[in-house]
MIKOL-529858 format. One record per residue: residue in three letters; y, x, z of N, C-alpha, C, O in turn. Coordinates in steps of 0.2 Angstrom, whole numbers, plus 5000, padded with zeros to 4 digits. Example, Ala and Ser with C-alpha at 12.3 -4.5 7.8 and 13.67 -1.06 7.14 Angstrom:
2
ALA497250665039497850625039498450665039498350715042 SER498950645035499550685036500050645039500650675040 
% end
This chain:
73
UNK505750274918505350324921505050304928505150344933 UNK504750244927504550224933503850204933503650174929 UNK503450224937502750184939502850114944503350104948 UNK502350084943502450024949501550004948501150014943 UNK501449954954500849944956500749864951501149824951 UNK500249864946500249814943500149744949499949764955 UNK500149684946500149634948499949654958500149694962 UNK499649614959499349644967498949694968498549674973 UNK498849754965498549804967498749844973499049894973 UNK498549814980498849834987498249854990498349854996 UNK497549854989496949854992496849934991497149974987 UNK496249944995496250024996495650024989495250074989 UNK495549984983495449994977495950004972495950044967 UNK496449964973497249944970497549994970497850014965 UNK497450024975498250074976497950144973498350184971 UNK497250144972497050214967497250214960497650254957 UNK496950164959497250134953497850124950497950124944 UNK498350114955498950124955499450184953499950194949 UNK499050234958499250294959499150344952499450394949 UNK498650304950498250344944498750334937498650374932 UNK499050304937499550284932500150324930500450334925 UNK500150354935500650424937500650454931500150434928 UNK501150504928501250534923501850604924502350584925 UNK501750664923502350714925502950674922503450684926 UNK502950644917503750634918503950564922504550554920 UNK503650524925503950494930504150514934503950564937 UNK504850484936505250494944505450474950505850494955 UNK504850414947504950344954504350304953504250274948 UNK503950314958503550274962503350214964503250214970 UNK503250164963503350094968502750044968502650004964 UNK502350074974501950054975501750004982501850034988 UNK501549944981501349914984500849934988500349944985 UNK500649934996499949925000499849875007500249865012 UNK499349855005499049795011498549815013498149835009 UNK498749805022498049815026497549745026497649685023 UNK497049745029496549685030496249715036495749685038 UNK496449775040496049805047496349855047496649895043 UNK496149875055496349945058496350025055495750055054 UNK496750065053496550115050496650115042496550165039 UNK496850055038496950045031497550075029497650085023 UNK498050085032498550095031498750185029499250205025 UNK498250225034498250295037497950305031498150355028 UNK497350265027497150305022497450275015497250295009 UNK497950225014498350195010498950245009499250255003 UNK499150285015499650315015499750405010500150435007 UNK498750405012498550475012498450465002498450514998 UNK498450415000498350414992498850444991498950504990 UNK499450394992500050374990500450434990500750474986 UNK500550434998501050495000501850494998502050534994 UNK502150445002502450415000503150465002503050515006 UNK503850454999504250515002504850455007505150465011 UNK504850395004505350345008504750285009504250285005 UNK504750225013504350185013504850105016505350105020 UNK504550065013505049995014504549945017504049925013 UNK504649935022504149875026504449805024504949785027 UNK504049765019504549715017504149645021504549605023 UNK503549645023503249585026502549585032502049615031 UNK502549555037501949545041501949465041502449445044 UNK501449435038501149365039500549375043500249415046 UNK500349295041499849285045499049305039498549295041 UNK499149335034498549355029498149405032498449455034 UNK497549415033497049465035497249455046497049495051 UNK497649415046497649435054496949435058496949445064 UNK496349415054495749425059495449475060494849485061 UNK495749515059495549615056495849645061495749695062 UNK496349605065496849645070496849615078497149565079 UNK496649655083496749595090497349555091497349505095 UNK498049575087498649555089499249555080499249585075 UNK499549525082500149555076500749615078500949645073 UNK500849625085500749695087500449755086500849805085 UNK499749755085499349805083499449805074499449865072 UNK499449755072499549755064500049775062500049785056 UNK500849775065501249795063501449865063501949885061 
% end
């Protein structure tokens, strides 16, 4: 009874589509989201609406979207 985000759908197109897969009898979530700029996260969040969340990685991918790795974390 689980949904998950297929392959890499982490982009603020990805994750609609992700969410859309939902069904009342699912009871678990697990979806993937990646930012590429300031502010992606807030509306990543607002799809999702997440009730626990796991910060698994900050690389160096999309870092020219953020002044700092500070700011992007």
């Amino acid at each position: 009874r689980v949904v998950k985000s297929p392959k890499s759908y982490n982009s603020q197109i990805g994750v609609p589509l992700s969410v859309w897969q939902m069904q009342e009898w699912h009871e678990v979530g697990i979806f993937e989201a990646g930012i590429s700029k300031m502010g992606e996260m807030q509306r990543l969040a607002e799809m999702i609406r997440p009730t626990l969340g796991i910060f698994t990685n900050l690389g160096p991918a999309h870092d020219e979207g953020f002044p700092d790795r500070r700011t992007k974390a």
